[in-house]
C-alpha positions in Angstrom: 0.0 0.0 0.0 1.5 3.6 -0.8 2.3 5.7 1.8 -0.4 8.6 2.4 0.4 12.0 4.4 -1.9 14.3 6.2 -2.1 17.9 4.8 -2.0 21.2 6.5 -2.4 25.2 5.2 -0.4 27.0 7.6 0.6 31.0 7.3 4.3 31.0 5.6 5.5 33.2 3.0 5.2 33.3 -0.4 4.4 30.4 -2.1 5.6 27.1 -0.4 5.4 23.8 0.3 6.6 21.7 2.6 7.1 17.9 2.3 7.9 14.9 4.4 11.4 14.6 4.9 11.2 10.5 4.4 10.7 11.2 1.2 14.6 12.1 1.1 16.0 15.5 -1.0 13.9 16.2 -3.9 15.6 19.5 -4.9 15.0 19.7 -8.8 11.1 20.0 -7.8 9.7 22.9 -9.0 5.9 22.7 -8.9 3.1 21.6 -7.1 0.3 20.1 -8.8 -3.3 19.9 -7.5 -5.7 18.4 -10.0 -5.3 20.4 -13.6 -3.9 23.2 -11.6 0.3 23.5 -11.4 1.9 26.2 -9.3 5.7 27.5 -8.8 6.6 27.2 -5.1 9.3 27.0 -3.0 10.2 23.4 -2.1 12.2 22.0 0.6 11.7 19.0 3.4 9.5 19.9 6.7 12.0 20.4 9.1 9.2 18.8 12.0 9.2 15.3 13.0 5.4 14.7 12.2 5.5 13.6 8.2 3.2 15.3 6.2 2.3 17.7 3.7 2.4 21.5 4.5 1.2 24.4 2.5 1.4 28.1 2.5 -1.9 29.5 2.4 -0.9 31.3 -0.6 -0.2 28.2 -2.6 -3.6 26.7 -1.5 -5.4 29.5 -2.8 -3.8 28.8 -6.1 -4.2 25.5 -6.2 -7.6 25.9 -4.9 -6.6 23.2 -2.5 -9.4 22.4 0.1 -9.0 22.2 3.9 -9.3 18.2 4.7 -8.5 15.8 7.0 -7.9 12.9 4.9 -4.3 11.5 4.5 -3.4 11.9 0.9 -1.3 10.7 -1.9 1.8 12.2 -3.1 3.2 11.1 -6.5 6.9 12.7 -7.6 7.5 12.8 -11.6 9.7 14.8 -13.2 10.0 18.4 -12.0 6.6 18.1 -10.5 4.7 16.9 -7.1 1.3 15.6 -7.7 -1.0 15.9 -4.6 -4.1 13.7 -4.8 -5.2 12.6 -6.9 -8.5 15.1 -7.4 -10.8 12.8 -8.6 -14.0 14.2 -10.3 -17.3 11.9 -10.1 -19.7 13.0 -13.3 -23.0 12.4 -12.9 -26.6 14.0 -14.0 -30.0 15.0 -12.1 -28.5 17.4 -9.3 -31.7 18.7 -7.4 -31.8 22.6 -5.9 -31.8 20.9 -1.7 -28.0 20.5 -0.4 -29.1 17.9 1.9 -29.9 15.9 -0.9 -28.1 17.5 -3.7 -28.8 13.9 -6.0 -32.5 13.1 -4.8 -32.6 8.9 -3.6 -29.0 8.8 -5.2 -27.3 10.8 -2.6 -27.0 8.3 -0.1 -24.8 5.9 -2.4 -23.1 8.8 -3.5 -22.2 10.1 0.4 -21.5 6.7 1.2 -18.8 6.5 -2.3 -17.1 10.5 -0.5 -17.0 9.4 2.5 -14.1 6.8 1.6 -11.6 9.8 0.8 -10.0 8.5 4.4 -9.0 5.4 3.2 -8.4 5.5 -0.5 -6.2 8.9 -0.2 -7.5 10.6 -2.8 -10.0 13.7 -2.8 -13.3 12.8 -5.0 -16.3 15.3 -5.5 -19.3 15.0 -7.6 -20.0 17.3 -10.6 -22.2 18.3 -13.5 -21.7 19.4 -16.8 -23.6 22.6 -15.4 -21.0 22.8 -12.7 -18.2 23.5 -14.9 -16.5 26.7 -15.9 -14.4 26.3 -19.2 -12.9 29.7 -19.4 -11.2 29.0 -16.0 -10.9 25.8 -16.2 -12.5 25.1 -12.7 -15.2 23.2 -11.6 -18.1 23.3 -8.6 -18.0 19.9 -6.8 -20.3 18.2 -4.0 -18.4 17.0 -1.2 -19.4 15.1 2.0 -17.4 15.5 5.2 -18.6 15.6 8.6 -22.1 13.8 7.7 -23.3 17.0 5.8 -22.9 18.1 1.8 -21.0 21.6 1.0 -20.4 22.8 -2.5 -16.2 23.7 -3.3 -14.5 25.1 -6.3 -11.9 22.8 -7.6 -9.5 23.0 -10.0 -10.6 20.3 -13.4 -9.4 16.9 -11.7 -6.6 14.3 -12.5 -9.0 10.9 -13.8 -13.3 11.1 -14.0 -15.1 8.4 -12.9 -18.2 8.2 -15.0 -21.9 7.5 -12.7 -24.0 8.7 -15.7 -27.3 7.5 -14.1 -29.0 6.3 -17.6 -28.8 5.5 -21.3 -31.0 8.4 -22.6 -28.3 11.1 -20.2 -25.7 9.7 -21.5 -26.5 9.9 -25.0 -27.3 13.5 -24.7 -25.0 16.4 -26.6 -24.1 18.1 -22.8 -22.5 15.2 -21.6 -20.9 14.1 -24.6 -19.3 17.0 -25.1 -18.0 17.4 -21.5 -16.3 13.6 -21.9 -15.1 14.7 -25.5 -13.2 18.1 -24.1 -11.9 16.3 -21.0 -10.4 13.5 -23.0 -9.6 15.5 -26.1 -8.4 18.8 -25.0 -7.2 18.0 -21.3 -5.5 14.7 -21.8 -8.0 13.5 -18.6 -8.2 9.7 -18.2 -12.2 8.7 -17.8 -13.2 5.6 -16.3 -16.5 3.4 -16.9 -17.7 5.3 -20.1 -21.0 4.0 -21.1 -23.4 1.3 -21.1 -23.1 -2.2 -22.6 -24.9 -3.0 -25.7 -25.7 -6.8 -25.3 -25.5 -7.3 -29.1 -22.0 -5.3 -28.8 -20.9 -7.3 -26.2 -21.8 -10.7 -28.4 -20.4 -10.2 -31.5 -17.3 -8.6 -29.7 -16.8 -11.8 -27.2 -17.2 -14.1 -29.9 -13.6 -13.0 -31.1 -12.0 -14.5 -28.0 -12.0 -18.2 -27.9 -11.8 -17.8 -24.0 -14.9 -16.6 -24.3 -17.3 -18.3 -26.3 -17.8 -21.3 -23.9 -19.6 -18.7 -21.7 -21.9 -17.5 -24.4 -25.6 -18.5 -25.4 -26.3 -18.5 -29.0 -27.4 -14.8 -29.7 -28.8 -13.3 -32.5 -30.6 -10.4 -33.5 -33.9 -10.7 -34.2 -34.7 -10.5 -38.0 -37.3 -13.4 -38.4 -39.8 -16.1 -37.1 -37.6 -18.7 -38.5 -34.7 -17.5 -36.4 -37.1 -18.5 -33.3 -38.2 -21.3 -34.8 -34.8 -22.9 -35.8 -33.6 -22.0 -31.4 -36.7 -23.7 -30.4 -36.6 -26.9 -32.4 -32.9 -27.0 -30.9 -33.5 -25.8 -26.9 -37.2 -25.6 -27.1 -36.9 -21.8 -25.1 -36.0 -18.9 -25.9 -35.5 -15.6 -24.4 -36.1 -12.3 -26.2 -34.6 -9.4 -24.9 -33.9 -5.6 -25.3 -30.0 -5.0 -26.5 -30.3 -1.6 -24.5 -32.5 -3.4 -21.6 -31.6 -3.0 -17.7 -33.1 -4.4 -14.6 -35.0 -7.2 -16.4 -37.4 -5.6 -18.5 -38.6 -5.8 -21.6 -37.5 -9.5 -21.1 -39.7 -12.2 -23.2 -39.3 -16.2 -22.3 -41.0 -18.4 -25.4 -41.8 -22.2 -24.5 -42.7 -25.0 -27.3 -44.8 -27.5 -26.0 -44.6 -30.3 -28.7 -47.3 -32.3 -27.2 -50.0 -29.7 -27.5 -48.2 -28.0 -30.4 -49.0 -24.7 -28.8 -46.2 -21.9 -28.3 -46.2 -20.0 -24.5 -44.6 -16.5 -23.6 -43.8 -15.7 -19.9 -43.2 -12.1 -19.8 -44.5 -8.8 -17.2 -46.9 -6.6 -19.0 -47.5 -2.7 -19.2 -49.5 -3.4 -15.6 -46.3 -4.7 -13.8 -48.2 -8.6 -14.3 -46.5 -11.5 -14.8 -47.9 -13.3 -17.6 -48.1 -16.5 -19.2 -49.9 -16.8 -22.0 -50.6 -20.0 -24.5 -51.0 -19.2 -28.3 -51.3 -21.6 -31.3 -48.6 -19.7 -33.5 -45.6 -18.1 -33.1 -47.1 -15.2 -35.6 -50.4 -14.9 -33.3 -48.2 -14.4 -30.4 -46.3 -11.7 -32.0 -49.4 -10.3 -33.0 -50.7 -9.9 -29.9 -47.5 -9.7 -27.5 -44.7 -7.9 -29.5 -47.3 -5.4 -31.9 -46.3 -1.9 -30.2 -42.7 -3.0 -29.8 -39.3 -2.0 -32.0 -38.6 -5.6 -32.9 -35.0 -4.0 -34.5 -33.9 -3.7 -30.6 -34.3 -7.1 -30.1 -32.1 -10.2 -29.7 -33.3 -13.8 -29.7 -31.2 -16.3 -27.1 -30.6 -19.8 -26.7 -33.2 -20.9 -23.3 -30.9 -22.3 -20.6 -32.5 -25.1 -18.1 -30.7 -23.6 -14.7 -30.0 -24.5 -11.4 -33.5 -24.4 -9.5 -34.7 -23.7 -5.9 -38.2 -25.0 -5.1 -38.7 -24.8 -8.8 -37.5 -21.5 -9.2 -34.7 -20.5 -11.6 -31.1 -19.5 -9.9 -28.9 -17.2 -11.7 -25.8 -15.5 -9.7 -25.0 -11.8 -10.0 -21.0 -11.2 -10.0 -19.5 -8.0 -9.3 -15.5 -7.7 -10.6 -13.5 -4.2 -10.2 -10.4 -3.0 -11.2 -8.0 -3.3 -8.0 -5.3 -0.6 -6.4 -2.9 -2.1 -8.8 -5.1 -2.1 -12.0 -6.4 -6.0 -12.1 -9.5 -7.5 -11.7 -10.9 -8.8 -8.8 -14.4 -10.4 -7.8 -15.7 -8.1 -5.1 -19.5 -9.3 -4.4 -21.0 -13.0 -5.6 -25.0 -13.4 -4.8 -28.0 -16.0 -5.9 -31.1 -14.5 -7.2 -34.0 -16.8 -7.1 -37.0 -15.7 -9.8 -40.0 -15.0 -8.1 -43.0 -16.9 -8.8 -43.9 -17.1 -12.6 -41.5 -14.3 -13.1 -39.3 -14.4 -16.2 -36.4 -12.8 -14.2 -34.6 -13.3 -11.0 -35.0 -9.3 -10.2 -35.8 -8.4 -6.8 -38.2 -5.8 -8.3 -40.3 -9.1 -10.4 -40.2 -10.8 -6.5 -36.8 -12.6 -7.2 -35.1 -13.4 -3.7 -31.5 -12.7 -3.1 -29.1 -14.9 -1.2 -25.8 -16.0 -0.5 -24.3 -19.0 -2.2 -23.8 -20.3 0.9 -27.2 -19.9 1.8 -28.2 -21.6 -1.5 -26.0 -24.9 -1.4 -26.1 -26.0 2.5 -23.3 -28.1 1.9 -19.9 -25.8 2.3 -17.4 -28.0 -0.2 -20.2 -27.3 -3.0 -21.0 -23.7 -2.2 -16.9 -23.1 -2.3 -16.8 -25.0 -6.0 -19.4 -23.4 -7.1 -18.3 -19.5 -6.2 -14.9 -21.1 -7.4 -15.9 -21.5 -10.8 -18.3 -18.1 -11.0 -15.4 -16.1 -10.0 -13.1 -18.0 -12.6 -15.0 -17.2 -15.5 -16.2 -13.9 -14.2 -12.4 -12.5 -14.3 -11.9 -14.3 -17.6 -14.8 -12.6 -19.2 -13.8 -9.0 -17.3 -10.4 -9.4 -19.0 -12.1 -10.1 -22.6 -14.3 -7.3 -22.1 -11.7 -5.2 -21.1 -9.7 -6.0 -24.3 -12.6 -6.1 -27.3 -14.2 -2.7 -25.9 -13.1 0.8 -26.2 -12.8 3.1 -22.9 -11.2 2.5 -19.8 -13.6 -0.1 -18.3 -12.9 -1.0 -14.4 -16.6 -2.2 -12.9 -18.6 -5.3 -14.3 -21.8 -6.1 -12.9 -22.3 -10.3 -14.9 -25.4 -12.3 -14.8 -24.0 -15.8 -14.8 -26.2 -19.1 -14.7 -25.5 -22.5 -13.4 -27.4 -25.5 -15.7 -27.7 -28.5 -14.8 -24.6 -30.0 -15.9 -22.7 -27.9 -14.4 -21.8 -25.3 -17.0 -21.1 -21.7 -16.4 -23.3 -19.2 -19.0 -23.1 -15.3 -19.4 -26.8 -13.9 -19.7 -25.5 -10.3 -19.2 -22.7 -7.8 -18.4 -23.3 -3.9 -17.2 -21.1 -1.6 -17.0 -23.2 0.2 -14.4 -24.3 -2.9 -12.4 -27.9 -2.2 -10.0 -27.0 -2.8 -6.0 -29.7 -4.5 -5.2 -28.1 -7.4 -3.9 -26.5 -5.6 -1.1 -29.6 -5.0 0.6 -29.3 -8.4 1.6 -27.0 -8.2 5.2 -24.3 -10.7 4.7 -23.8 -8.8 1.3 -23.1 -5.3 2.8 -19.3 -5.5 3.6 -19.1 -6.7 0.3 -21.0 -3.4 -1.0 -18.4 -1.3 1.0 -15.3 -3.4 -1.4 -17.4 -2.3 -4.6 -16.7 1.1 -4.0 -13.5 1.3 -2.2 -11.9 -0.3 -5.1 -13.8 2.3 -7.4 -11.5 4.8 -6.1 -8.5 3.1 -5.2 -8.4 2.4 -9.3 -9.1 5.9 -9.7 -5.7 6.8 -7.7 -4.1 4.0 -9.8 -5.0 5.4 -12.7 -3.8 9.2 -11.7 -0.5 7.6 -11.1 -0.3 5.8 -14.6 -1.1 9.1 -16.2 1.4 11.3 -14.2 4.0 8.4 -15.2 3.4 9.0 -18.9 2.5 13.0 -18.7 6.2 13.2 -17.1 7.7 10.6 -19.3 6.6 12.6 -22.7 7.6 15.7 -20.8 11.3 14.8 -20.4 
């Protein structure tokens, strides 16, 4: 773990800094670096025996360094001392009420702040309305001592993208502010976007690691594409490429001894439905009419692991680590609710721990064993066959009943639903620790390269 120091603004002259004398004699430093800010001080060792960071108040104005009490980072390239890193957290829908400056999102957003402590990094949560271009400054949300309080801060080191939706992200504002930042300020932005399940397909199917974990996916084009999956796994699902949180999500049954087709699916009430039809045209008549069917994709029908006759799938968290790998943070079982095509806690699917789930122990450890295997293998193909810097998976993986391992889904933006359960919660903590303990990796790789191209 790298060393962190406590900072302190103290009344000295001029511009100068002051910095722990462990670090040994850095004399050809020249400037001090807070986020996109740099400054001209005058550098030399603390002469106290307490090792930390000391600032005149001068060169915290001009860095537009904040007052905190959290130990930070300090990162040495070149001519240069990089305090930090500032990391920026860009999101949408602020509200006008500090106390709850993100409406029901503020509390996961507090609880993501309040790790600044123990990830030594500063992070604040901005806007695209929040940001001044001609000085190159930015209005963040911060959270310290249980309450919010707005601070100007300089344009940060790395942005950690927490666009809440599809239809945000896809608007001109943001895309803009993620173009400039990139583009124009060299800024290194984590987590951009939402999957595209079709995307994701055709892309995985490039990597023969892969392809064992994959259903057979297609888009939807024709009947006879249904048809042809049903005479071979007699179900198939139908889904949304864009979809999120279950919906939109159709199930189609044959039944060759009645010769009648059955979709299991929730309708525009919120019911779940299962409904019998004696073609697959009367059921798309009736079922998909008012639907975009060029959105769709048709997939191979697993038979799963079941619980009481309930379907199992397991949601599988991986983030990108302190030292830039992958690591499975959270595993949990959903169990579908009854008649539900999902295993989504909002269509009454139940969440519980593996080991909740397989009462003997030497299973339930095989069994998270393998789930975490191929959930690090497909986090590593996913980070190779897509563009951005990707460094949170959320995968919906299934169990059938030979034993196979099979990818339903992966978001880039993964739900926390599961972590309402209690013996999930430390495990919700991890998820977003590691969130910004990447984020101070990343800083570092960048300040490596920004000094190496320098020099």
């Amino acid at each position: 773990m790298k060393k962190t120091y406590p900072a302190e603004i103290v009344v000295m002259k001029s511009h100068t800094f002051l910095y722990p004398s462990q670090l040994g004699n850095l004399d050809n430093i020249e400037q001090i670096c807070f986020g996109k800010n740099r400054q001209y001080a005058e550098v030399k060792p603390s002469p106290f025996k307490r090792q930390s960071i000391i600032l005149s108040e001068s060169l915290a104005e001009s860095l537009q360094f904040p007052e905190t009490t959290a130990p930070l980072h300090l990162f040495v390239y070149g001519n240069s001392i990089h305090i930090g890193p500032l990391v920026g957290i860009f999101t949408s829908g602020f509200t006008t009420f500090i106390n709850k400056p993100l409406g029901e999102r503020s509390q996961f957003f507090s609880r993501l702040l309040s790790l600044n402590e123990t990830t030594g990094c500063i992070p604040f949560v901005f806007g695209e309305n929040q940001i001044d271009w001609e000085r190159e400054c930015t209005k963040g949300y911060i959270f310290q001592d249980n309450q919010w309080s707005v601070m100007e801060f300089p344009l940060p080191d790395v942005v950690y993208d927490r666009l809440p939706n599809r239809k945000t992200e896809n608007k001109s504002g943001p895309k803009e502010v993620k173009r400039k930042f990139q583009e124009e300020y060299m800024i290194p932005w984590y987590n951009p976007g939402f999957f595209n399940k079709w995307d994701i397909y055709q892309r995985l199917t490039d990597d023969q690691r892969a392809i064992p974990y994959l259903p057979e996916t297609y888009p939807f084009q024709s009947l006879s594409a249904i048809e042809a999956l049903l005479s071979k796994y007699r179900q198939v699902f139908i889904k949304p490429v864009h979809g999120s949180l279950g919906l939109g999500i159709h199930q189609i049954l044959f039944d060759k001894h009645s010769n009648a087709y059955y979709c299991r699916y929730k309708n525009d009430e919120k019911e779940n439905k299962l409904q019998r039809f004696p073609s697959l045209e009367s059921m798309f008549d009736h079922v998909f009419k008012s639907k975009k069917v060029q959105n769709l994709i048709i997939q191979q029908g697993i038979s799963l692991l079941r619980s009481n006759n309930r379907a199992i799938d397991f949601r599988v968290h991986t983030n990108k680590d302190q030292h830039g790998a992958w690591q499975v943070t959270a595993i949990a079982a959903k169990v579908g609710g009854e008649g539900s095509v999902t295993t989504h806690v909002k269509n009454g699917g139940e969440v519980r721990t593996v080991d909740e789930l397989f009462e003997n122990p030497q299973i339930s450890q095989e069994v998270q064993e393998k789930l975490s295997y191929a959930a690090l293998v497909l986090s590593d193909c996913i980070e190779q066959h897509l563009d951005g810097i990707i460094a949170e998976i959320g995968f919906d993986l299934g169990i059938d009943k030979k034993g196979r391992i099979w990818m339903f889904e992966a978001n880039s933006k993964p739900g926390r639903s599961i972590f309402s359960h209690p013996k999930l919660k430390e495990f919700e903590l991890l998820t977003r620790k590691l969130s910004l303990d990447y984020a101070v990796y990343l800083a570092e790789q960048y300040f490596t390269n920004s000094a190496g191209t320098r020099e």
